[in-house]
N, C-alpha and C positions, 0 to 999 in steps of 0.2 A: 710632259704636259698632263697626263691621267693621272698622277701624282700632286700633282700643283692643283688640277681638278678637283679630284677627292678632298687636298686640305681645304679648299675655298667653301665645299660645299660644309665642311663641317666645320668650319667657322660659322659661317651665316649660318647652319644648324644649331651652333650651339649659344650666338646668340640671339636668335629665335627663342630657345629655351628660354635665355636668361630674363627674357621681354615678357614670355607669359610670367614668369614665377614673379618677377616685379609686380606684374597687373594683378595675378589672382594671391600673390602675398603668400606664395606656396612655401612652406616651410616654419620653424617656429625661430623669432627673433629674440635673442636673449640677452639680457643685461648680463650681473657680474655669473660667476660659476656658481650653479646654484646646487646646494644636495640631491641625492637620489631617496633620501628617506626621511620622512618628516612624522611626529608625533599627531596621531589622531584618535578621536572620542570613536568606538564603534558599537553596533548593538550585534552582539556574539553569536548570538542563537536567538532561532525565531522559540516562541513560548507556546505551549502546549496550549492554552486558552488563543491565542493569536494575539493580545494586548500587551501593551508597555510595560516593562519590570525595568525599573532602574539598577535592580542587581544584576541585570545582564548588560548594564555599560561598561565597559572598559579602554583606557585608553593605551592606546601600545603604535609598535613603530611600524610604520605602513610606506609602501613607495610614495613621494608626489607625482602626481600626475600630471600629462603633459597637456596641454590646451588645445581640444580638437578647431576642427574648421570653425571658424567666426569665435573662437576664447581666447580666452585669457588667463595667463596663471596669476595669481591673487595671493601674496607672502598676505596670511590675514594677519589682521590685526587685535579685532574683536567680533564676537556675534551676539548673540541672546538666545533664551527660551521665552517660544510660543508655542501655543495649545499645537497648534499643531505639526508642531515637531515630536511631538509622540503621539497623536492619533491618526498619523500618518504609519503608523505601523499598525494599529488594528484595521485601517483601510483598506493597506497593498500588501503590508510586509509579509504576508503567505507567500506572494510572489519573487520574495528577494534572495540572492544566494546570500550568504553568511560567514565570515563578519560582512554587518553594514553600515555605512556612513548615516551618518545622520546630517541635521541643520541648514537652514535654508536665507540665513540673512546673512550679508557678506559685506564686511568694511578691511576694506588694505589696501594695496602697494600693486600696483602690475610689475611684474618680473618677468615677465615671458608673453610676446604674443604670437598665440597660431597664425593659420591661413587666414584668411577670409577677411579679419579685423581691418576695417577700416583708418582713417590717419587720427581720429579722433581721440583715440588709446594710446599711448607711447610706454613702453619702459618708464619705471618711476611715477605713472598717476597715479594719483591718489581717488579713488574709488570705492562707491558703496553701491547696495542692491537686495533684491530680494530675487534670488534664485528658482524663480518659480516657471521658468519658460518648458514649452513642451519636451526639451532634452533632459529635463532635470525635476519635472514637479511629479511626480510617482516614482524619481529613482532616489530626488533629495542630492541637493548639492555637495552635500558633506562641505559645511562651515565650521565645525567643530573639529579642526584640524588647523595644522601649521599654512598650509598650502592648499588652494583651492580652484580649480578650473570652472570657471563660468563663462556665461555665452554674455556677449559683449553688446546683448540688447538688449537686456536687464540693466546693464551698469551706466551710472550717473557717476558724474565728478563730484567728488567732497566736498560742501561747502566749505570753505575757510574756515569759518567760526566755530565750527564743530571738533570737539577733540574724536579721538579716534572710538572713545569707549560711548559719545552720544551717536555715533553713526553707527555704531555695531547696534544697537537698540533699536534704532526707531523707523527700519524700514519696512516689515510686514505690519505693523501698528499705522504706521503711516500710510501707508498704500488702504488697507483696508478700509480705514475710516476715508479715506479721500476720495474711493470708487464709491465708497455709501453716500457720502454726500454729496456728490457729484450725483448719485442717480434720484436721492431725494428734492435734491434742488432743480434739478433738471438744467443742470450747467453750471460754472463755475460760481455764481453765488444765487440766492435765492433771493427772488423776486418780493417786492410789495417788504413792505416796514413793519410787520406787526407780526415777524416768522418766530415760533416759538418750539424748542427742540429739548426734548427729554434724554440724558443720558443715563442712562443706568450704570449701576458700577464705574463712577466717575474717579475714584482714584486709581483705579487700574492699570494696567498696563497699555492698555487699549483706549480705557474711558476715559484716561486725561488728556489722550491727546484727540480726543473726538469732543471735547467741552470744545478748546483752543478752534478745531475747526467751528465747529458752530460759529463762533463767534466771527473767525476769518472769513466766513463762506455768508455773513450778513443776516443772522437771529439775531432778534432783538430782544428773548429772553431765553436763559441758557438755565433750564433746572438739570439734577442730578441729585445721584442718591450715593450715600458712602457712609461709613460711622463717624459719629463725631468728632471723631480724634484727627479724622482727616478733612474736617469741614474747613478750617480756615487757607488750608493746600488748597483745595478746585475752589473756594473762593477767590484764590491769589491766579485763577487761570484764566477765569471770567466767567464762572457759574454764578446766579443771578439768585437764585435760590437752590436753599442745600435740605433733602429732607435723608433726615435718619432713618436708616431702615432698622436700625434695630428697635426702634419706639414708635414708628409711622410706618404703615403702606402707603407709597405712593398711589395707588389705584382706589385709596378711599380718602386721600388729601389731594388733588387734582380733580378741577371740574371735570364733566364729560364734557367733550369736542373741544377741545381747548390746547390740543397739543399737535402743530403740522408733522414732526418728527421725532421718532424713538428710534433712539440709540443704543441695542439693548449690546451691554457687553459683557453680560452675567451667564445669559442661555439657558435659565433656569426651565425645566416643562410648565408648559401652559402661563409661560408669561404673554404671550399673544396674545390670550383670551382675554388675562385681567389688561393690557395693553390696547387692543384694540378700541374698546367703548371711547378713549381716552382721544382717539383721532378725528381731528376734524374733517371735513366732506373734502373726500382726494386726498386723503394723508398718509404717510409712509411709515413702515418697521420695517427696520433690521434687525434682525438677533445673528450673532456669532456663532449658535451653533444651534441645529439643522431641530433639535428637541422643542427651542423657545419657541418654534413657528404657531399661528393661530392655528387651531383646530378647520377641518371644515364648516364645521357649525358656526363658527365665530366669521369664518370667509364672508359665507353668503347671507350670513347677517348684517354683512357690511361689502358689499360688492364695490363701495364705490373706491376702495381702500385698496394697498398697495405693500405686500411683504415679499422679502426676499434673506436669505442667509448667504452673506457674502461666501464666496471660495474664491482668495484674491489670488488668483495664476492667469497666464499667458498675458492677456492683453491688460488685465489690470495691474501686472508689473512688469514694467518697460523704462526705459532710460528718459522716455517722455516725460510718464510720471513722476520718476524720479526727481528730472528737472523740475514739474511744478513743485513737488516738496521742499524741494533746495530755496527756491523762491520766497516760499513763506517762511524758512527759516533766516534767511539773512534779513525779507522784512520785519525781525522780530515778534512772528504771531503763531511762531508753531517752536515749541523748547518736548526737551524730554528731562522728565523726573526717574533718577537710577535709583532703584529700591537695593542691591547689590552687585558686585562684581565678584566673581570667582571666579581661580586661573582655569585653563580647561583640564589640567589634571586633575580639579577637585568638579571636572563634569558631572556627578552623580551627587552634590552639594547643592547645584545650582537648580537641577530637576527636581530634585524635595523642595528647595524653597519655591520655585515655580509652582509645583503641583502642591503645595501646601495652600497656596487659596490666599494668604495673605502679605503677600507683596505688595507695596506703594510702590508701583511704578512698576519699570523693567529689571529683568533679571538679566546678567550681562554676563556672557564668558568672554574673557580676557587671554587671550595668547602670549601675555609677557607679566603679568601680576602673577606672583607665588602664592600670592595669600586674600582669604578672603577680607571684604569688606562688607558692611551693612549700612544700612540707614544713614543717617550726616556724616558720617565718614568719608560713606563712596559718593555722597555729592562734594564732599572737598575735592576728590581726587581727579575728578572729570578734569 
């Protein structure tokens, strides 16, 4: 009878077990047999100054990692460079041990899901994001690898319509401009019919796809500034007027009070100041980085005005957001223009063409292309 006891109890003991681990999703659920070692981009040594050296990128063979509580493991696909994937090392990287991962936009495949993950994720979705939640945005996701663990409140489902090399692209770009003009509009579109929104650096990585918002989000005149060569591009996005900045200042062809929104995606110093005059009573600037901000001087000469430098993490990337992105891309108002693709072994390829300043569009790392591409090529190949 003590016998038959003890088995009873440790039946209904064990499944008791099996009843939590089902609810809390305790353990990692894995599709086919997956490696223990995957190819990844790392930054090797921190630099004596503390700033980015792309001669300390290297890619070599690293374990994959396994999907802590609420992740996901992520066979990527594609990702991209943004600014701040390398001055996210003059920010924290003192703080980092060494090698370290880099990149922070994420388009692939679930292969593995941790604890915690919800039914919403399965083995085989197909998934994008920006890796910026508080486990991950001062350590960096490391996207720049075969295999990636991400937390599964970032990730949105793929649009259909998107190949894998437009979804590696346009999540930080995306996210970015869509918390800016969400805070310029003060909600999902902007009010009254006569909303007029400045873009700067409109062929950019960032500025083409902040014309397209404009235009989604209800401005009824989209300027922006680019070289000529690329004026008939952000023409074809629904820029309304295009001024040259290599033959024109914007800030002395634009009337004063005539602009409800600036878009700055250049962050040049003291673009604020010549930017500001330019706003109408209650009007907003964004610059992309923390330099282009108005002076004090310029502030309280304009108090009734309204600047901010986005830092798109925690709540400004969320699988929320992501869905509203999705949205506007299958209503056909939001496209991404690829200036390159390069495989991630030519990682240190694709950060010169980034940091070189002249890319149309995004710059795209590729997890299965060997070889690079450029210009009209790599828009054939999306």
């Amino acid at each position: 009878m003590a016998a038959a006891s003890t088995a009873t109890k440790t039946t209904a003991g064990q499944r008791g077990l099996l009843w939590l681990m089902l609810v809390l999703n305790i353990g990692v659920a894995r599709g086919a047999e997956l490696p223990t070692s995957m190819l990844a981009a790392m930054l090797t040594k921190q630099s004596a100054d503390h700033k980015f050296h792309v001669e300390d990128l290297s890619v070599s063979e690293h374990p994959v990692p396994k999907p802590g509580l609420g992740e996901v493991l992520i066979e990527m696909k594609a990702s991209n460079i943004n600014p701040v994937d390398h001055k996210v090392v003059e920010m924290v990287g003192r703080f980092w041990g060494y090698p370290h991962k880099l990149g922070f936009d994420v388009a692939g495949k679930v292969v593995a899901v941790g604890p915690g993950v919800s039914d919403r994720l399965k083995i085989g979705s197909e998934v994008w994001g920006e890796a910026t939640n508080l486990g991950s945005v001062a350590t960096t996701a490391g996207a720049y690898a075969q295999y990636a663990a991400v937390s599964e409140s970032v990730l949105g489902l793929k649009p259909p319509s998107l190949s894998w090399v437009e979804a590696g692209a346009l999540p930080m770009v995306a996210l970015t401009g869509y918390d800016s003009f969400l805070w310029a509009a003060g909600g999902e579109r902007f009010t009254g019919g006569n909303v007029t929104v400045l873009v700067l650096g409109g062929s950019g990585g960032t500025g083409h796809i902040g014309i397209q918002l404009a235009k989604a989000m209800g401005a009824k005149h989209v300027i922006t500034t680019c070289s000529s060569k690329n004026a008939d591009f952000v023409r074809g996005l629904g820029a309304d007027e295009v001024i040259d900045y290599h033959t024109q200042n914007y800030w002395e062809v634009l009337a004063k009070k005539s602009v409800d929104f600036i878009y700055d995606c250049v962050g040049q110093p003291k673009t604020g100041d010549l930017a500001y005059p330019l706003l109408k009573y209650g009007g907003h600037f964004t610059t992309l980085l923390t330099a282009g901000l108005p002076s004090l001087k310029s502030r309280v000469a304009r108090l009734d005005l309204h600047a901010k430098s986005p830092l798109c993490v925690l709540g400004c990337s969320s699988r929320e957001r992501m869905d509203a992105i999705s949205k506007l891309i299958e209503q056909h108002e939001l496209k991404v223009r690829i200036d390159s693709i390069y495989a991630l072994s030519d990682i240190v390829g694709a950060f010169n063409r980034s940091l070189s300043g002249h890319s149309a569009g995004k710059v795209v790392v590729s997890m299965s292309n060997t070889t690079r591409f450029e210009g009209e090529l790599a828009a054939v190949l999306i």
